[in-house]
C-alpha positions as CSV (number, residue, x, y, z in Angstrom):
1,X,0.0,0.0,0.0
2,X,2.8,2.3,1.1
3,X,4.1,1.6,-2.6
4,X,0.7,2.0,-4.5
5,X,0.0,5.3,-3.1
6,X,3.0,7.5,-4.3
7,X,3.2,5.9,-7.7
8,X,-0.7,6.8,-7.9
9,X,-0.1,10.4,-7.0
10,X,2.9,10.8,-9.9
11,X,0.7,8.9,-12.5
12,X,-1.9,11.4,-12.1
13,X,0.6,14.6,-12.2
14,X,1.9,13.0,-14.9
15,X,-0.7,12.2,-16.9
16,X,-2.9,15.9,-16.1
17,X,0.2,17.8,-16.8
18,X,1.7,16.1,-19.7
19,X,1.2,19.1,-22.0
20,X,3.1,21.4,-19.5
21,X,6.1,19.2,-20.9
22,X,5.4,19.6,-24.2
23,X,8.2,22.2,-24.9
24,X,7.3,22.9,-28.4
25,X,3.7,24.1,-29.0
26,X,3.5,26.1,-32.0
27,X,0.9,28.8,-31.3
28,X,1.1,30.4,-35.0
29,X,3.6,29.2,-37.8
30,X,6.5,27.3,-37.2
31,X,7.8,27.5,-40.5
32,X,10.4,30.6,-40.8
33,X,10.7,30.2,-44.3
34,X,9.5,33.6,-46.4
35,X,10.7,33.0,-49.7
36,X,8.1,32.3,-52.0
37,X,8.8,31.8,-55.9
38,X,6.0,32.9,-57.8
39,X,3.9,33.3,-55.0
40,X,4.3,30.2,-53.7
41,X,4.8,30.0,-50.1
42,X,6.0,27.4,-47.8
43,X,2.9,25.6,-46.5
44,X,2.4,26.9,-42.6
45,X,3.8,24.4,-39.9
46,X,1.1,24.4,-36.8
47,X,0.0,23.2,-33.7
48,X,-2.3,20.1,-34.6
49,X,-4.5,20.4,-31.2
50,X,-3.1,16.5,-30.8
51,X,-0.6,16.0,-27.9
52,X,1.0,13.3,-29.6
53,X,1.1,14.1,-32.9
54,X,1.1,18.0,-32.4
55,X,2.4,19.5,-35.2
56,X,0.1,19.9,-38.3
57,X,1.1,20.6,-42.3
58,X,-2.2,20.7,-44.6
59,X,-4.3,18.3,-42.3
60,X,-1.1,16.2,-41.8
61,X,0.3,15.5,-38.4
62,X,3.8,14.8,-37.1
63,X,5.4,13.8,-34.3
64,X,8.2,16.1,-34.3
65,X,9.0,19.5,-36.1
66,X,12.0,18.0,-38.1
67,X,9.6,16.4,-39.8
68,X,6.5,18.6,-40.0
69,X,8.9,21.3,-41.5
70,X,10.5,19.3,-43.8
71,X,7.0,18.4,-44.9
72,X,6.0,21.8,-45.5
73,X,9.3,22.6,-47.6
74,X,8.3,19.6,-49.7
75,X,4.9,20.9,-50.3
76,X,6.4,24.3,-51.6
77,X,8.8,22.6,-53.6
78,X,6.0,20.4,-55.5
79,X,3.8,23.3,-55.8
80,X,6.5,25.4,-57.5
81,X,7.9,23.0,-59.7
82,X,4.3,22.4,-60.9
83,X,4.0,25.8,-61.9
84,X,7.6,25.9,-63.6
85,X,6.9,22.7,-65.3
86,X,3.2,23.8,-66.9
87,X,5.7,26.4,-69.0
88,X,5.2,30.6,-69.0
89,X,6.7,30.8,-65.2
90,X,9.5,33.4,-64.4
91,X,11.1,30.8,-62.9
92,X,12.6,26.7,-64.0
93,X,12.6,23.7,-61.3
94,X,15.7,24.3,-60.8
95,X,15.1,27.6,-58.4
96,X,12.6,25.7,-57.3
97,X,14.9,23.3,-55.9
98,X,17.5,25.6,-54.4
99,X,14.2,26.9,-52.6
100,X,13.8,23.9,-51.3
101,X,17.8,23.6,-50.1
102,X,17.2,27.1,-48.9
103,X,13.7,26.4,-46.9
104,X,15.4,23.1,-45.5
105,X,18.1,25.5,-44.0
106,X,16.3,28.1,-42.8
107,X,15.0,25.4,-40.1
């Protein structure tokens, strides 16, 4: 008993304040990416409302940020190289993929 009744006391902190942990809750954009060939912006990185999948890019969800963000790079870099491929663009896939490099830094 003397066992069962500490342990029940930490399982319930733990489990009522596990977003408190959560360290990385983006509130607004995470993605701090601006360019934006053609218009094209990186797709916005937020928070998901889901504490274990809490990051969110186009209705997708993600564990981590890494991933969310490299997601929403992606996105811009399929959306742009769309447009450059459909011909008349100001732009070739080629810029559109050192976007991409350049998005993948900027995180």
């Amino acid at each position: 008993m003397k066992f069962s009744t500490p342990f029940l006391i930490l399982a319930t902190i733990a489990t009522t304040q596990a977003r408190v942990l959560y360290t990385r809750a983006p509130q607004a954009n995470s993605q701090a990416f601006t360019g934006a060939l053609g218009g094209i912006a990186a797709t916005p990185v937020v928070d998901s409302g889901n504490a274990d999948r809490p990051f969110s890019v186009k209705g997708d969800t993600f564990v981590n940020i890494g991933a969310a963000l490299q997601r929403s790079c992606d996105q811009q870099f399929n959306a742009c190289a769309n447009v450059a491929n459909a011909g008349g663009a100001a732009f070739s896939t080629q810029e559109c993929s050192a976007q991409k490099d350049a998005c993948s830094a900027a995180n």
